[in-house]
N, C-alpha and C positions, 0 to 999 in steps of 0.2 A: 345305388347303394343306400340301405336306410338302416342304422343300427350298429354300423362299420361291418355288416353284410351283400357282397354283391348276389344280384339276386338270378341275375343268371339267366333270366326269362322265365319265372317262375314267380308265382303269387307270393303274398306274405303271407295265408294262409299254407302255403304250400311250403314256403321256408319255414315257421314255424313249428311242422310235423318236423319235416327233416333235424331242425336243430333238438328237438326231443327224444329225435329217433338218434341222430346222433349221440346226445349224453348216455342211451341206454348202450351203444355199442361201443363206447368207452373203456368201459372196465375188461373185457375182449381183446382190444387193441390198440389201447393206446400209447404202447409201447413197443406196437410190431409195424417195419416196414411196410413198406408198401407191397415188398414181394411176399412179405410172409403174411398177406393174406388170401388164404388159401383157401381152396373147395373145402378142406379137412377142418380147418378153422373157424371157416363159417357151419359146417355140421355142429362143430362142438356150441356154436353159441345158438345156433340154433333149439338145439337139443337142451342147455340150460336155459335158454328164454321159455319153452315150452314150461317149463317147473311153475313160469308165474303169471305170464299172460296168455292171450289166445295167438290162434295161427293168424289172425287177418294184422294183431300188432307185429308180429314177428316178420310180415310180408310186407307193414310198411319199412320196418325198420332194414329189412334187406334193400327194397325200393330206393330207400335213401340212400344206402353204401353204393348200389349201382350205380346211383346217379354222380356222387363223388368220381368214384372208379370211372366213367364215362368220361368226365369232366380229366381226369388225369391221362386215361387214356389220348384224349384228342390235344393236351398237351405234350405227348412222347414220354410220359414218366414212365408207364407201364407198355406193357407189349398186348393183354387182354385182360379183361374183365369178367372176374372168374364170378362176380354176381348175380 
């Protein structure tokens, strides 16, 4: 853990995209469940991220939800990983 981040098996370059990637998918869902996020949800943020960045940030920025959603999946929070 460096930062009061555990790092999960992942670089600190690699955690620092993610926590980037994460503040951008913030405003999206920071206030939704874990179930409610959704295929539909992620189109919408999709589709608003395109307004400002390119498709390869929008891929990281999904990349990182995966990897959360992965992480929560293999602890029984979710049932799949709609990322």
């Amino acid at each position: 853990m460096r930062d009061g981040i555990p790092r999960l098996g992942i670089s600190d370059q690699t955690a620092k995209r993610y926590i980037c990637s994460l503040r951008a998918l913030d405003p999206f869902f920071a206030d939704a469940t874990l179930d409610q996020i959704t295929r539909s949800a992620l189109h919408t943020f999709t589709k608003e991220r395109k307004r400002t960045v390119k498709n390869a940030t929008i891929k990281r920025d999904l990349t990182a939800l995966s990897s959360l959603l992965t992480y929560c999946l293999q602890n029984d929070w979710i049932e799949h990983n709609v990322a």
